[in-house]
C-alpha positions in Angstrom: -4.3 -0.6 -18.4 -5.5 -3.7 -17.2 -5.4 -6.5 -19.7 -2.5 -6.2 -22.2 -2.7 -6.8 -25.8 -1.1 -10.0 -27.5 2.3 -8.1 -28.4 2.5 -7.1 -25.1 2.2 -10.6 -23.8 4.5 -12.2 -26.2 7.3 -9.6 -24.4 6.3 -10.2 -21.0 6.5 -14.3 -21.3 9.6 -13.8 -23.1 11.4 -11.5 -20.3 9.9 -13.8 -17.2 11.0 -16.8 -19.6 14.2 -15.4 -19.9 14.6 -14.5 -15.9 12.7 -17.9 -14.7 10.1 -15.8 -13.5 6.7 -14.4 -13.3 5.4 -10.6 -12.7 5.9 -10.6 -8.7 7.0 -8.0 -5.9 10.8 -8.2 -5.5 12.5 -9.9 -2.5 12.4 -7.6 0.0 11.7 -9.1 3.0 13.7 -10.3 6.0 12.8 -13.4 8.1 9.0 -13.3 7.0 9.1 -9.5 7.7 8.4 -6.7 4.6 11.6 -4.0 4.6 10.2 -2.0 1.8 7.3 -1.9 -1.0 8.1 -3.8 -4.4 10.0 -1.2 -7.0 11.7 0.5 -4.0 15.4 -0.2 -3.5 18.1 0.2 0.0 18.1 3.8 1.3 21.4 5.6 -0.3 23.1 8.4 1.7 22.3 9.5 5.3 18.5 9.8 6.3 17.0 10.2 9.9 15.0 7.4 11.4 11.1 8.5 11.9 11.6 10.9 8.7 10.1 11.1 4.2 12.2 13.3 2.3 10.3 14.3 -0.4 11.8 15.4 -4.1 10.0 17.6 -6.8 12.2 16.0 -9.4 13.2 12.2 -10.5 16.3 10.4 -9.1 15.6 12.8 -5.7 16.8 16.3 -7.4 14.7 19.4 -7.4 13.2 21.1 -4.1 12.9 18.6 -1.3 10.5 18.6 1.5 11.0 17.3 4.9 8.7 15.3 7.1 10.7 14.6 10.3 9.3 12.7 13.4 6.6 11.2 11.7 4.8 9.1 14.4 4.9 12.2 16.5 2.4 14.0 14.4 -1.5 12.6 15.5 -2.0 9.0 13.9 -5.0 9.1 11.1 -5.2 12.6 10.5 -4.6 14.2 6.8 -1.1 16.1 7.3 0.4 18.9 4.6 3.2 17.7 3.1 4.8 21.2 3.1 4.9 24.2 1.1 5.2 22.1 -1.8 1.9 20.1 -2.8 1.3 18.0 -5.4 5.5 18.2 -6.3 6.8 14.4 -5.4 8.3 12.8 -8.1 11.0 10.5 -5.7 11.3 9.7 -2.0 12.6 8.8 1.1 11.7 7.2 3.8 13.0 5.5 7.1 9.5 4.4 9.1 9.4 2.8 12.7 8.7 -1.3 12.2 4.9 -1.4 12.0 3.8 1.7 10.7 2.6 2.5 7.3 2.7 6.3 5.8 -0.2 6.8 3.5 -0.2 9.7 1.3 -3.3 10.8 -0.5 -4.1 13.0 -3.2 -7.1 14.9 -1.2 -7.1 16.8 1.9 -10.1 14.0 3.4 -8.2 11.2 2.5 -10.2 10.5 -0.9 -8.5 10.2 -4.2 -5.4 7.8 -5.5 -3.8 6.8 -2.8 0.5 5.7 -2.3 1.9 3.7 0.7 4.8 3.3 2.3 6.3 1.3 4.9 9.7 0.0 6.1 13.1 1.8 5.0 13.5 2.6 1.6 13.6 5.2 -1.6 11.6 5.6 -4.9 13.8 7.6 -7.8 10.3 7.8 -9.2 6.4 7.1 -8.4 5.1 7.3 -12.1 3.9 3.6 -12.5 1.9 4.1 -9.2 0.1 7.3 -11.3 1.0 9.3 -8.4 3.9 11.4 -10.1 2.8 15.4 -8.8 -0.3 13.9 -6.9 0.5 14.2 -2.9 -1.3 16.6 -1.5 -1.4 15.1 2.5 0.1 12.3 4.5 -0.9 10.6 7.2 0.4 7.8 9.2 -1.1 4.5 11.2 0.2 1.4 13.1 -0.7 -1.7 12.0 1.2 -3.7 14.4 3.7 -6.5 14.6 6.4 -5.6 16.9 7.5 -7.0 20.3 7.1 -4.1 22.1 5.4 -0.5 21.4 4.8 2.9 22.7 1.6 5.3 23.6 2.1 7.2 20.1 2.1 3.6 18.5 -0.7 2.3 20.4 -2.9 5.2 19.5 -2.0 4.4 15.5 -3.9 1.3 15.8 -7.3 2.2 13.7 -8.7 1.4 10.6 -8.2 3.0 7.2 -9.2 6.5 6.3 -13.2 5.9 5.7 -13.6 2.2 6.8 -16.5 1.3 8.2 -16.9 -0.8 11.6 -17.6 -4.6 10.3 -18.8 -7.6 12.5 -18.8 -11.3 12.0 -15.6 -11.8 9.5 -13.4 -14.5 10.6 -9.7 -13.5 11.2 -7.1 -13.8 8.0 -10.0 -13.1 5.9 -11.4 -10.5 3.1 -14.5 -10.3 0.9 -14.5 -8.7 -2.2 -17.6 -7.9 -3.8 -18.9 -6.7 -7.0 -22.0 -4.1 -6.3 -21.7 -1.4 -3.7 -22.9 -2.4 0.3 -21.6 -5.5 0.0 -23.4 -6.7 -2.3 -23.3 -8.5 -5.9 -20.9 -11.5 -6.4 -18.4 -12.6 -3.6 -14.6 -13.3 -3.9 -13.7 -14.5 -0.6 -10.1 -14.9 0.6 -8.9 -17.1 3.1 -6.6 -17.5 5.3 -5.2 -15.1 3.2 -1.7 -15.1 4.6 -1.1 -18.6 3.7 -0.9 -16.6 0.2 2.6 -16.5 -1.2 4.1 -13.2 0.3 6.1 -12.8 -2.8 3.6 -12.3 -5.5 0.7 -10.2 -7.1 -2.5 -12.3 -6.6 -5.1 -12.0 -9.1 -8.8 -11.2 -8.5 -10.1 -13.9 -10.7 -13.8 -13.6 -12.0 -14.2 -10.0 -10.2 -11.4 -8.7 -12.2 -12.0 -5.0 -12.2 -15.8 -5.2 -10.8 -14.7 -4.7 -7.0 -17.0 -2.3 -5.7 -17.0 -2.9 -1.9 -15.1 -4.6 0.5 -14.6 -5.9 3.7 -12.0 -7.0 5.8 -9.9 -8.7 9.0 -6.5 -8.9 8.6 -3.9 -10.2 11.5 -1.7 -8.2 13.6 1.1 -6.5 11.2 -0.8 -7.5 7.7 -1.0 -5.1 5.5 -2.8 -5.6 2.2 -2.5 -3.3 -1.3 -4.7 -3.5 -4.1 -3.7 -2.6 -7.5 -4.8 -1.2 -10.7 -3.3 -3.5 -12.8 -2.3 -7.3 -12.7 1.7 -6.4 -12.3 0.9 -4.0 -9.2 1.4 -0.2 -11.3 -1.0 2.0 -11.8 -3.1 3.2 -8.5 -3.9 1.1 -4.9 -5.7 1.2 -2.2 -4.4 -0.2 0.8 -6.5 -2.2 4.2 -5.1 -3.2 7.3 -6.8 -3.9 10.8 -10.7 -4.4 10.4 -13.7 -2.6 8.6 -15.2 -2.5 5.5 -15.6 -0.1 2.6 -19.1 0.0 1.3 -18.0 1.7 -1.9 -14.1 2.2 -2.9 -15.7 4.6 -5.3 -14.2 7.6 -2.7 -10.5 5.6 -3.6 -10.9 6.3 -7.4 -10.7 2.2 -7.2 -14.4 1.5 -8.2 -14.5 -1.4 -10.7 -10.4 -1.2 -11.1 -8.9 -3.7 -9.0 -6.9 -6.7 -11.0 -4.4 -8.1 -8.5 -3.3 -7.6 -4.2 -0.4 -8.4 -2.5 0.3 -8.5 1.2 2.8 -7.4 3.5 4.2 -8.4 7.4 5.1 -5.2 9.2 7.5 -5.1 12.3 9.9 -6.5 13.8 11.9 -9.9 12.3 12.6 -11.0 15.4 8.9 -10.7 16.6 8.2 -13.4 14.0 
């Protein structure tokens, strides 16, 4: 769903009229730094640092699958997630500042995609569409701390697919509406002088993205979304590269709204 019908409006203005608000990511972030992805709430009960828990059920019941020492496992490569595939419902998660998890719903890394990042638990993933969909994992670092290790240093690449890309200014991404970048151009920049606290619409190349390309600062992670209120599936950049088709992403002409994120450290900031 990408544009809502007019009941469905008249409801939304009159909940964000009653709460003073517009559709935006909740407050979850600490001295300019993201703790957790919007919908997810404070982590309850004991987890280990560096680990997902994984739940076949809602509200984190049913079998549970462990993924412990995450940013020991190679950076960038397409990890099982256990015995049970395609069985998360709900999660948990406590990552090193930094480093995002992407899971993915094919073993190369094509299909829907669902990131993570920070400390934090999901009692569902349905409005992502990712309810029963992981079938690997992999993890990255996209930067932002004060100090880092040789595991972390080796995280530092592009997204699953991305192409090298030359000659994009920093704090900047193109959007465009025909594969190899081509067709119209949305062009964003400095994009982190965006709010930090909202879903950003595409304007005129609402759900016509085809290609993309990128460079994003130290610790900036950005999340495209299916639909204007960030549900439905993303597709998340970070570092630099391009994507000269998202059609691999199951994104191809379905993009309405990105938000971005500041991994790390808050006291780095």
């Amino acid at each position: 769903m990408k544009l809502l019908k007019p009941h469905a409006l008249i409801g939304l203005f009159i909940i964000a009229w009653g709460l003073g608000c517009t559709a935006k990511p909740e407050e979850t972030t600490y001295n300019g730094v993201s703790l957790r992805p919007p919908g997810a709430t404070e982590v309850n009960g004991a987890l280990p640092q560096n680990a997902i828990y994984l739940f076949a059920d809602r509200d984190f019941k049913g079998n549970i699958s462990r993924i412990e020492n995450v940013t020991s496992q190679p950076p960038g490569l397409t990890e099982r997630v256990g015995a049970r595939a395609d069985n998360m419902t709900s999660l948990k998660w406590d990552l090193p500042p930094g480093v995002v998890v992407i899971f993915y719903t094919n073993a190369d890394g094509t299909g829907t995609q669902f990131p993570i990042l920070g400390r934090g638990q999901l009692d569902s993933v349905s409005k992502w569409a990712f309810n029963d969909k992981a079938s690997r994992w992999a993890w990255y670092s996209v930067g932002g701390r004060t100090s880092s290790s040789a595991s972390l240093e080796r995280g530092m690449m592009p997204p699953q697919m991305a192409h090298p890309t030359t000659n994009i200014p920093i704090d900047t991404m193109e959007l465009y509406t025909d594969r190899d970048l081509k067709g119209t151009l949305k062009s964003i920049s400095p994009l982190s002088k965006e709010s930090q606290l909202e879903y950003h619409s595409v304007g005129t190349v609402n759900d016509q993205i085809t290609s993309m390309r990128w460079n994003l600062p130290d610790g900036v992670l950005v999340v495209f979304y299916d639909n204007i209120d960030g549900t439905g599936r993303q597709l998340a950049i970070w570092n630099k590269g391009e994507h000269p088709t998202v059609s691999p992403f199951s994104m191809n002409d379905k993009i309405s709204s990105w938000a971005w994120y500041r991994l790390g450290e808050p006291s780095s900031r």
